[in-house]
C-alpha positions as YAML, in Angstrom:
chain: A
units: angstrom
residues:
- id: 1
  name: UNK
  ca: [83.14, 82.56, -25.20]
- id: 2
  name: UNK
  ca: [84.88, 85.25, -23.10]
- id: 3
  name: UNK
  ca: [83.78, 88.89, -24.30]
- id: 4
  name: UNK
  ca: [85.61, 90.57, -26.87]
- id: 5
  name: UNK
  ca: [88.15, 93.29, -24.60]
- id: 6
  name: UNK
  ca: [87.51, 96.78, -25.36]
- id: 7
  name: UNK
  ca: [89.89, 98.71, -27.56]
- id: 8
  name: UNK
  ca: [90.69, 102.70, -28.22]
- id: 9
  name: UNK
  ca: [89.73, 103.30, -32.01]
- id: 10
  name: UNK
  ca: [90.85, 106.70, -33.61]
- id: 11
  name: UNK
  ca: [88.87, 106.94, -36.91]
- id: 12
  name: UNK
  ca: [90.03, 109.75, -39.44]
- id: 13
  name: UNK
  ca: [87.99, 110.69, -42.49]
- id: 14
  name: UNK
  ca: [87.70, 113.35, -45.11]
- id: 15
  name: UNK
  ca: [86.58, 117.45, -43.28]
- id: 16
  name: UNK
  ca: [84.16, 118.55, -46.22]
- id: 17
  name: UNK
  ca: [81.18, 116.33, -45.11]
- id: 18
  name: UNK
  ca: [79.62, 115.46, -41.53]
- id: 19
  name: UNK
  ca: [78.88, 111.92, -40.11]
- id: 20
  name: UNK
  ca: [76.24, 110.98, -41.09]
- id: 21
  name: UNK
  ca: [75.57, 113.18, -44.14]
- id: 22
  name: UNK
  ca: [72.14, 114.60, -44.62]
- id: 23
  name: UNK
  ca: [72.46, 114.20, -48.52]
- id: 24
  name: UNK
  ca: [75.43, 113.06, -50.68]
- id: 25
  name: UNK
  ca: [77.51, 111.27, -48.75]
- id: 26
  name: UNK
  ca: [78.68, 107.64, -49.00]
- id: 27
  name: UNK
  ca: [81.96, 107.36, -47.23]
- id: 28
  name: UNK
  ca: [80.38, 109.20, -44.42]
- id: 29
  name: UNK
  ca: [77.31, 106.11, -43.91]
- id: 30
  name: UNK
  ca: [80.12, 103.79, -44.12]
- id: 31
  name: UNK
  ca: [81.69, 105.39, -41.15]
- id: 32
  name: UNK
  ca: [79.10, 106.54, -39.58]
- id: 33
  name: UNK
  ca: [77.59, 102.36, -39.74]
- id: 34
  name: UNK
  ca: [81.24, 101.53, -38.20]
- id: 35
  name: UNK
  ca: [80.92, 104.27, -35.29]
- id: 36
  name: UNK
  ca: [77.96, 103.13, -34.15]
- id: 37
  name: UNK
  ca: [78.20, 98.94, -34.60]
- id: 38
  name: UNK
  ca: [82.31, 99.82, -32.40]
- id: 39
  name: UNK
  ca: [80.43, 101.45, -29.99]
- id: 40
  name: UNK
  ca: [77.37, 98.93, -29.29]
- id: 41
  name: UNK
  ca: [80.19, 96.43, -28.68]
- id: 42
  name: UNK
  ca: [81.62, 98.09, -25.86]
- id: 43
  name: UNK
  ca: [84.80, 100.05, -27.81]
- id: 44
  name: UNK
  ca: [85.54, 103.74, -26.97]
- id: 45
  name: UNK
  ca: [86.07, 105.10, -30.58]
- id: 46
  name: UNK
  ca: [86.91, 108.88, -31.22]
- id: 47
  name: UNK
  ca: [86.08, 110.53, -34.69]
- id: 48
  name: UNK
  ca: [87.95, 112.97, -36.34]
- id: 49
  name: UNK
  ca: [85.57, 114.50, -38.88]
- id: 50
  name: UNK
  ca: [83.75, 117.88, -39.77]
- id: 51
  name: UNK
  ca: [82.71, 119.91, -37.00]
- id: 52
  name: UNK
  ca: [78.54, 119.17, -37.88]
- id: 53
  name: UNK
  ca: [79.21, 115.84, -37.17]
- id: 54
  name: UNK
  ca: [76.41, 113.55, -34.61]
- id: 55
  name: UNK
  ca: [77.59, 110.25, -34.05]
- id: 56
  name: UNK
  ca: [77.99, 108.60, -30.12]
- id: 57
  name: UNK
  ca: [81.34, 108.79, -29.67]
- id: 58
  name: UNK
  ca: [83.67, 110.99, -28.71]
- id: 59
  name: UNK
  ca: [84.02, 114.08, -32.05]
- id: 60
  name: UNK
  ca: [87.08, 115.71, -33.42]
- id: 61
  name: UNK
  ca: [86.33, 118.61, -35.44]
- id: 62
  name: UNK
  ca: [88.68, 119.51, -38.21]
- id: 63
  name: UNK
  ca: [89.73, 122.97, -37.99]
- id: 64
  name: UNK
  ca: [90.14, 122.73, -41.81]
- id: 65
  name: UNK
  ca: [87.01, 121.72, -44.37]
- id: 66
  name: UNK
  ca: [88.98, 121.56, -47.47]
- id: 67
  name: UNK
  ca: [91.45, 118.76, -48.30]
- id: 68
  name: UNK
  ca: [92.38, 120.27, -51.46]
- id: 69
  name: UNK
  ca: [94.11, 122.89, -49.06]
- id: 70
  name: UNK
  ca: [97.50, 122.57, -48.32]
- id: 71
  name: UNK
  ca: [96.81, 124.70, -45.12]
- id: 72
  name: UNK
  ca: [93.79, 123.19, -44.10]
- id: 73
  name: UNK
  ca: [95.51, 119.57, -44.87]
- id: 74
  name: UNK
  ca: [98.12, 120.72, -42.22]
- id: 75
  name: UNK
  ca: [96.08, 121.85, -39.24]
- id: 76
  name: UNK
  ca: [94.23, 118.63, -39.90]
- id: 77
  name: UNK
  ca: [97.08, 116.42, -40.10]
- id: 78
  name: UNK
  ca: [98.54, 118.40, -36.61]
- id: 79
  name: UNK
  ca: [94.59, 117.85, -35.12]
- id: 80
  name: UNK
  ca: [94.73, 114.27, -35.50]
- id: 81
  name: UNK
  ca: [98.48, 113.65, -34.79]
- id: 82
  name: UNK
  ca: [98.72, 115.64, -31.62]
- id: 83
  name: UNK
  ca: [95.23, 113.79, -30.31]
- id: 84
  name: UNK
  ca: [96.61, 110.24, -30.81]
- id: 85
  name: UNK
  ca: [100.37, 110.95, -30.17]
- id: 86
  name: UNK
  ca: [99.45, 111.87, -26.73]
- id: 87
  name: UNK
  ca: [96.84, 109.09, -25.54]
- id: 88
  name: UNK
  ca: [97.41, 105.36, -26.60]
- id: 89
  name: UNK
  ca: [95.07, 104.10, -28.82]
- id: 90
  name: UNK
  ca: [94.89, 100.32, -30.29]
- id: 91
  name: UNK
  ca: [94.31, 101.10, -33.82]
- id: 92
  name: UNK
  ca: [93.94, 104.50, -36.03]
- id: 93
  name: UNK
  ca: [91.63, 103.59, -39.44]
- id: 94
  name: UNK
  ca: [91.97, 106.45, -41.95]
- id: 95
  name: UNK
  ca: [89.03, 106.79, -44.37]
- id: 96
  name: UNK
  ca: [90.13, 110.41, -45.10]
- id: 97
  name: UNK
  ca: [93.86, 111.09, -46.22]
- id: 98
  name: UNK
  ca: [96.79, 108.94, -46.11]
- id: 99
  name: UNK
  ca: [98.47, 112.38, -45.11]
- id: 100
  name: UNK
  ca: [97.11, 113.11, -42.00]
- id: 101
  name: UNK
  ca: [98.61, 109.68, -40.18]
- id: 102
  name: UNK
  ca: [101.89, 110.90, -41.52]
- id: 103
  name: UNK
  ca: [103.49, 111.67, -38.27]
- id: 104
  name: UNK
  ca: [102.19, 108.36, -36.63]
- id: 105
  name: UNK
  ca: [103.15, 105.93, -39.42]
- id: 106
  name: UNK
  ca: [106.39, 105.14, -38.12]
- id: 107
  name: UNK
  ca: [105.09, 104.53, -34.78]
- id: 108
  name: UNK
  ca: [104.40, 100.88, -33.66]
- id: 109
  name: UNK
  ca: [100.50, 101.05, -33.35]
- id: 110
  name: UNK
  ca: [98.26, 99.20, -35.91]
- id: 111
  name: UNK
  ca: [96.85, 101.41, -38.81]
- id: 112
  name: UNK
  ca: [94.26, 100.81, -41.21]
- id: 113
  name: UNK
  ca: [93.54, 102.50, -44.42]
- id: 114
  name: UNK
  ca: [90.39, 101.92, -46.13]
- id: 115
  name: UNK
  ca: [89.97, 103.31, -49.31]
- id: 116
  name: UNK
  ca: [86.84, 103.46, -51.22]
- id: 117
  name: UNK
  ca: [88.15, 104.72, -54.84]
- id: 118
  name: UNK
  ca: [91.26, 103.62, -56.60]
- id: 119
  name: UNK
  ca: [93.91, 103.53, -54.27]
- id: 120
  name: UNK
  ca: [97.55, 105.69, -55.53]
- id: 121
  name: UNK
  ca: [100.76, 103.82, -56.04]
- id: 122
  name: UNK
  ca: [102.49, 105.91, -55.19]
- id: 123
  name: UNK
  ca: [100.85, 106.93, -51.72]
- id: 124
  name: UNK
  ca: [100.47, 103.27, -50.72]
- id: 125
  name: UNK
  ca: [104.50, 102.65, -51.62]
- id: 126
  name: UNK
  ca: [105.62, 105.94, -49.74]
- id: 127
  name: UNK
  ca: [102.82, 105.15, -46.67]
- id: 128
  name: UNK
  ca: [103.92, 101.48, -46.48]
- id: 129
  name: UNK
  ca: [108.18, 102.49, -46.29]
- id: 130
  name: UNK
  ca: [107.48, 105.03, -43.27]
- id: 131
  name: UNK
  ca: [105.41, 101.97, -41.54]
- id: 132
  name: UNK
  ca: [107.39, 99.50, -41.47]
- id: 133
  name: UNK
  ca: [104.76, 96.85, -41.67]
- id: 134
  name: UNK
  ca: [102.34, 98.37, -39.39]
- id: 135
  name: UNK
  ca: [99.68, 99.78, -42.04]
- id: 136
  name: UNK
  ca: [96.92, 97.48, -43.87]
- id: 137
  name: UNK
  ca: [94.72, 98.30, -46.44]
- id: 138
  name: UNK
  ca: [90.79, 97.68, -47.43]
- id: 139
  name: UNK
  ca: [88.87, 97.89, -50.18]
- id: 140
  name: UNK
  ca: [85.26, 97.44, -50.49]
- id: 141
  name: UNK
  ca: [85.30, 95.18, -53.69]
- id: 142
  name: UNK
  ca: [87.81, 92.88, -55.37]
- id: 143
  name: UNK
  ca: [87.83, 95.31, -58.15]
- id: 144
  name: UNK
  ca: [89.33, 97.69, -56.14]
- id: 145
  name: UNK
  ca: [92.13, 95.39, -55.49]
- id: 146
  name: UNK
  ca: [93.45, 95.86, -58.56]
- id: 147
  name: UNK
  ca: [97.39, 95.54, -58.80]
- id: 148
  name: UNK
  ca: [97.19, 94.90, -54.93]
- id: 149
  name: UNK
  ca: [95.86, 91.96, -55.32]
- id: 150
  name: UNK
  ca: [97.65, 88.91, -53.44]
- id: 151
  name: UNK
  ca: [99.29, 91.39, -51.14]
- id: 152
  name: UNK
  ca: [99.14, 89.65, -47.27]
- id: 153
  name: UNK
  ca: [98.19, 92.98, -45.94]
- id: 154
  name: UNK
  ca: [94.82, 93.99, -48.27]
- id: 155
  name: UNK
  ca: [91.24, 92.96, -47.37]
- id: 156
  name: UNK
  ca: [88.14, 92.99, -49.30]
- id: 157
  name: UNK
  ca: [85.65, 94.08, -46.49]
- id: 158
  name: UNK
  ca: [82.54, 95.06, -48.70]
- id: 159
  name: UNK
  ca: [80.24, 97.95, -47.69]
- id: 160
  name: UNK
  ca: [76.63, 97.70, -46.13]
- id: 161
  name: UNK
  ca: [73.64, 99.47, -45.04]
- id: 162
  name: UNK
  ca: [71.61, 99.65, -41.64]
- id: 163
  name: UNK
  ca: [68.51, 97.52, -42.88]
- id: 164
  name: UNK
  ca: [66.51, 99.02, -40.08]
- id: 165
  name: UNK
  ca: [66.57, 101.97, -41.78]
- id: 166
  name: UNK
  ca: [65.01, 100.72, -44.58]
- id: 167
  name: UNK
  ca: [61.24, 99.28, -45.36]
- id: 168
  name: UNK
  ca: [62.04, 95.87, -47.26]
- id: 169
  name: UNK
  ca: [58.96, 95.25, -49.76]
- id: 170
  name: UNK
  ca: [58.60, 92.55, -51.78]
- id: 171
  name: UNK
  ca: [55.78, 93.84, -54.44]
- id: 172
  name: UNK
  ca: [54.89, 97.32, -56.03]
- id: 173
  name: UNK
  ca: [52.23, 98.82, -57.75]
- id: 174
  name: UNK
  ca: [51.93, 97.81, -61.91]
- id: 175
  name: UNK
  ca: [53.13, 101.20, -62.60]
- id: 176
  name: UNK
  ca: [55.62, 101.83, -60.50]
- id: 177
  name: UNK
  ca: [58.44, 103.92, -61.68]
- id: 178
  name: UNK
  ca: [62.04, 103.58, -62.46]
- id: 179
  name: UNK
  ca: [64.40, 104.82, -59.85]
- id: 180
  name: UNK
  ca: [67.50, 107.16, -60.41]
- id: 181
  name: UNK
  ca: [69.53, 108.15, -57.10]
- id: 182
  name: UNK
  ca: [72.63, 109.32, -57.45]
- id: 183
  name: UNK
  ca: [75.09, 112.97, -58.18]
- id: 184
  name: UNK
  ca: [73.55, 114.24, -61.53]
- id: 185
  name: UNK
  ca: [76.36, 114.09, -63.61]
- id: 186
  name: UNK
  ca: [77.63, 112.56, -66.96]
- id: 187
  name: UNK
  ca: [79.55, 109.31, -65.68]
- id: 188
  name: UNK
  ca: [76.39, 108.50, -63.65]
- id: 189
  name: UNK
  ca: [74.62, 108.24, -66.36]
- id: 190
  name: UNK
  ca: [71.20, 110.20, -65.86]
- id: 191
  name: UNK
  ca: [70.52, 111.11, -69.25]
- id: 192
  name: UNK
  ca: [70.65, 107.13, -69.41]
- id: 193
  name: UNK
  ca: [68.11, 106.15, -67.58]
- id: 194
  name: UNK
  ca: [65.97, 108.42, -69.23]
- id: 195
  name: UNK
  ca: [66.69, 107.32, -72.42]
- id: 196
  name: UNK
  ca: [65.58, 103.93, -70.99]
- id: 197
  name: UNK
  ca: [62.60, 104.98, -69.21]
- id: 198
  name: UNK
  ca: [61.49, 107.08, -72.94]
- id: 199
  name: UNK
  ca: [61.96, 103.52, -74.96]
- id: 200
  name: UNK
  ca: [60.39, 101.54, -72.14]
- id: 201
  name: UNK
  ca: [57.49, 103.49, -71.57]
- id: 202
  name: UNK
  ca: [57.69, 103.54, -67.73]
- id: 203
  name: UNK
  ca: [58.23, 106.68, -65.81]
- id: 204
  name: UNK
  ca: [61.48, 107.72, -64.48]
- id: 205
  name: UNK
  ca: [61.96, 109.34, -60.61]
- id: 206
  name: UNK
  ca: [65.34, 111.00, -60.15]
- id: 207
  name: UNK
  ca: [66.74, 111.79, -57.44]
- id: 208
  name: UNK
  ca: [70.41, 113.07, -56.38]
- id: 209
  name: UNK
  ca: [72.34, 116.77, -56.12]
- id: 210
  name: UNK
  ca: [73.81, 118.36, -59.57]
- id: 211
  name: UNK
  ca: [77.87, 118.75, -58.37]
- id: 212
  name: UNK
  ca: [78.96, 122.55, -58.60]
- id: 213
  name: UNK
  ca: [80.68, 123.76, -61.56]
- id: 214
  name: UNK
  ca: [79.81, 125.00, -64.70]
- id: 215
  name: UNK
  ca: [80.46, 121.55, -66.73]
- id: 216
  name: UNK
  ca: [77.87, 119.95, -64.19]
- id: 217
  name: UNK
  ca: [75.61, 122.62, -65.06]
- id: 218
  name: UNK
  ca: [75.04, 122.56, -68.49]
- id: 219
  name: UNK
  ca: [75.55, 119.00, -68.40]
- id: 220
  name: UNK
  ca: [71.82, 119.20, -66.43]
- id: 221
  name: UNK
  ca: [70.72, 122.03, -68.72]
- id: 222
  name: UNK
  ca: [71.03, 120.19, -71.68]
- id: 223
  name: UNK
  ca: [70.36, 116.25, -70.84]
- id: 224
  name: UNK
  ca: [68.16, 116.54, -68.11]
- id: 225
  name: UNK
  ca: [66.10, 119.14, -67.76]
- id: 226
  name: UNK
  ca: [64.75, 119.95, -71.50]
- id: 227
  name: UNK
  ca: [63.10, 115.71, -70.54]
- id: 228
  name: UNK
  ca: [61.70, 116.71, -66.78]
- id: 229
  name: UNK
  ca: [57.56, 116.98, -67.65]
- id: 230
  name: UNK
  ca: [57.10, 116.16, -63.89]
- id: 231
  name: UNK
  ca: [55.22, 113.00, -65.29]
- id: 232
  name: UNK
  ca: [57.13, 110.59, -67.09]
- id: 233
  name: UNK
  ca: [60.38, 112.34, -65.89]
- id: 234
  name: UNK
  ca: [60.49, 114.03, -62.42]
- id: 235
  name: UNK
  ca: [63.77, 115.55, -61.26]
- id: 236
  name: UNK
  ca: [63.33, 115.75, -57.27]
- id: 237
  name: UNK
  ca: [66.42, 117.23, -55.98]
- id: 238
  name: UNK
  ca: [68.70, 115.80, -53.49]
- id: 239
  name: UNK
  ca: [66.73, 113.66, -50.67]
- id: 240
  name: UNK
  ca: [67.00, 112.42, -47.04]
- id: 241
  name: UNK
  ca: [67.05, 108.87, -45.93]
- id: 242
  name: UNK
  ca: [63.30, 108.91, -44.82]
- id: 243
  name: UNK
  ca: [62.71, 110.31, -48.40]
- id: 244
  name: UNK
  ca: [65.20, 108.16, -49.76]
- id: 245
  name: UNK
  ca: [63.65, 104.91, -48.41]
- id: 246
  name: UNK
  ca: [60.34, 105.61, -49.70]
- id: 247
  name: UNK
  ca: [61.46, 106.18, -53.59]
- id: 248
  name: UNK
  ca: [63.52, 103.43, -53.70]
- id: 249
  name: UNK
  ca: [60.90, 100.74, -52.19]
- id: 250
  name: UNK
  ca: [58.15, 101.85, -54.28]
- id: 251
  name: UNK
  ca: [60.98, 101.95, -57.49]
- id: 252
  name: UNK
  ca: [59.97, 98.56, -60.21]
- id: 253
  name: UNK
  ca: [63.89, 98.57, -60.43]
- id: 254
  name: UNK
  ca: [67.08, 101.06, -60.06]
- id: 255
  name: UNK
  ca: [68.91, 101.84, -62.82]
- id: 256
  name: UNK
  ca: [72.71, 102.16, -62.60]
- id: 257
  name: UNK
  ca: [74.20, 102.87, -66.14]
- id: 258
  name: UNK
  ca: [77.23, 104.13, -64.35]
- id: 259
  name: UNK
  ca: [80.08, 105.28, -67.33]
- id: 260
  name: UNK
  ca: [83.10, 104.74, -64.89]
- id: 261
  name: UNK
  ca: [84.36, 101.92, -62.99]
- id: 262
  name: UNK
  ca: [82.11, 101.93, -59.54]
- id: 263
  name: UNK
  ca: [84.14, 100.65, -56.95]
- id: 264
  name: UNK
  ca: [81.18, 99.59, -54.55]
- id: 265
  name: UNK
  ca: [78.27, 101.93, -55.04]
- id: 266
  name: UNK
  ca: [76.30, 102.22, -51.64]
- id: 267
  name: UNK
  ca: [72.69, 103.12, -53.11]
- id: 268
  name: UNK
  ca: [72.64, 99.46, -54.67]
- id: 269
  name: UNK
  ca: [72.91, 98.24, -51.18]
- id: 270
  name: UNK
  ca: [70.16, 100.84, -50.03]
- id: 271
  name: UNK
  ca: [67.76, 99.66, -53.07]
- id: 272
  name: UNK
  ca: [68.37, 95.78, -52.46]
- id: 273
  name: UNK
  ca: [67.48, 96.59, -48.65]
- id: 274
  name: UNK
  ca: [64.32, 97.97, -50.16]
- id: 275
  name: UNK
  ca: [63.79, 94.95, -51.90]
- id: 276
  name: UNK
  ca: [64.07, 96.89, -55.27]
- id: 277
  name: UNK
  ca: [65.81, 94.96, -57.94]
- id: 278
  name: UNK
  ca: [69.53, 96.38, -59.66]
- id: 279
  name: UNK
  ca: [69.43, 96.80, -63.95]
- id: 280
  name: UNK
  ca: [72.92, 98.74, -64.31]
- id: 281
  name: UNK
  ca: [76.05, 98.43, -66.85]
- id: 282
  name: UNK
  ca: [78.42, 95.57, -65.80]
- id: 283
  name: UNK
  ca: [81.57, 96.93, -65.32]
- id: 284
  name: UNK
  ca: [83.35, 97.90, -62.33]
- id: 285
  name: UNK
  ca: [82.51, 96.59, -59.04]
- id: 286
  name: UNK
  ca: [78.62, 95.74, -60.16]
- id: 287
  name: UNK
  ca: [78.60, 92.10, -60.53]
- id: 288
  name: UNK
  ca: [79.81, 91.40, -57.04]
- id: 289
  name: UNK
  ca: [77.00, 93.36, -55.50]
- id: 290
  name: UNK
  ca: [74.03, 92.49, -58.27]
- id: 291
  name: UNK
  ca: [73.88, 88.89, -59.32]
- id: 292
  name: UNK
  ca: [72.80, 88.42, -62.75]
- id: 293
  name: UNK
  ca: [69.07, 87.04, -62.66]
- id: 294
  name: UNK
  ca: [68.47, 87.01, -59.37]
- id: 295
  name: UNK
  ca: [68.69, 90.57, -57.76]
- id: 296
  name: UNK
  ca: [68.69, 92.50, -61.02]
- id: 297
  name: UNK
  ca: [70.36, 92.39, -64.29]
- id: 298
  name: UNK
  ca: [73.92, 92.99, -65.76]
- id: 299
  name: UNK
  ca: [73.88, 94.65, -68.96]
- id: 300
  name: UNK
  ca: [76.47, 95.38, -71.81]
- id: 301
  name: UNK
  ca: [75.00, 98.13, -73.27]
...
């Protein structure tokens, strides 16, 4: 088999968080996995990401760290379009906003733009008209195909972990505890898991930032905190992966009684890696990352 001929890779993603993130941060491990498997195989890859970022390839920093900025949006869009408008490069994938390939979508080069929430209509129908056939799509589940579904240029490509990073063990103590990881918000479900852990009887670890904003706050105040005894509930702040890796392998199970429609959910993927088994609500994306029985259970309430 004759080796696999190096390309130029331009990957764009979102300013606000760097590659790899030390906390919250799924997109970023996603990327930050892709950096490093393009470069091992010989591809020279440049990043366009938040200045913080430490990944071996050649970095871009954004000059702007908000995307909800319609200034910062523009001296990003300008950093990545004057970068790859002047070299040639074999294919630009976007993980960060459709808007800042807007000035290279008509041009001939492949583009790829993965999206790891619902994708817009409309921005798929406006980015796919100023293409002209040269942008494709991915999703990281088939429930985030959705309406797109059937379309010759979307791919289910679904996301993973680096198992060395992770400690896979296959038995835990008789009173190990339930594991939450996640933001510490409503739709996550916190309050949840420690309404199962209380009618259970098994302790409850969780783990995960509480989002800014004052909705996020008392949402903590009154649902988590007034439970965390720092014995059958302990509330342990956000965590690194070396932190991260030891909670989840010595976790009986992670709970996932997500309120919203995950579309992949990259701590399931850390847990099974740990060997830890999934109990979360089956909606969204769950049942084609925990299968019913085997790696954990799919529940309707």
């Amino acid at each position: 088999m004759s080796p696999v001929q190096p390309l130029r890779i331009a990957i764009t993603t979102d300013p606000e968080i760097p590659v790899p993130p030390t906390h919250y941060g799924g997109i970023e491990r996603i990327v930050d996995l892709l950096v490093r498997g393009l470069v091992k195989r010989g591809h020279d890859v440049t990043l366009f990401a938040h200045r913080d970022s430490d990944v071996p390839c050649t970095i871009v920093p954004y000059p702007g760290l908000e995307s909800q900025s319609k200034r910062d949006l523009l001296f990003n869009m300008w950093t990545v379009s004057s970068k790859v408008l002047r070299q040639p490069y074999d294919l630009v994938h976007s993980f960060g906003r459709l808007a800042y390939l807007l000035l290279m979508l008509p041009l001939r080069m492949p583009k790829l733009m993965s999206y790891q929430r619902p994708a817009s209509p409309r921005s798929v129908s406006w980015g796919e008209r100023l293409a002209r056939g040269t942008l494709n799509f991915s999703v990281p589940s088939r429930f985030l195909l959705g309406s797109f579904a059937g379309r010759a240029n979307w791919y289910v490509v679904h996301n993973g972990v680096p198992i060395a990073t992770y400690d896979f063990r296959d038995e835990v103590d008789d009173g190990a505890p339930l594991m939450f990881l996640g933001k510490v918000e409503d739709i996550k479900g916190p309050h949840l898991a420690i309404e199962v852990a209380l009618r259970s009887g098994r302790s409850l670890v969780i783990a995960g930032n509480v989002p800014d904003g004052p909705q996020h706050r008392a949402f903590f105040d009154e649902k988590i905190s007034p439970h965390v005894d720092g014995k059958m509930i302990q509330y342990v702040g956000p965590v690194t992966d070396v932190q991260k890796n030891d909670l989840l392998g010595g976790a009986a199970a992670f709970l996932m009684p997500v309120l919203w429609d995950e579309g992949f959910g990259i701590v399931m993927a850390e847990a099974l890696a740990c060997g830890t088994p999934i109990i979360g609500l089956n909606r969204g994306a769950m049942p084609e990352v925990v299968e019913d029985g085997v790696n954990g259970f799919l529940c309707e309430s």
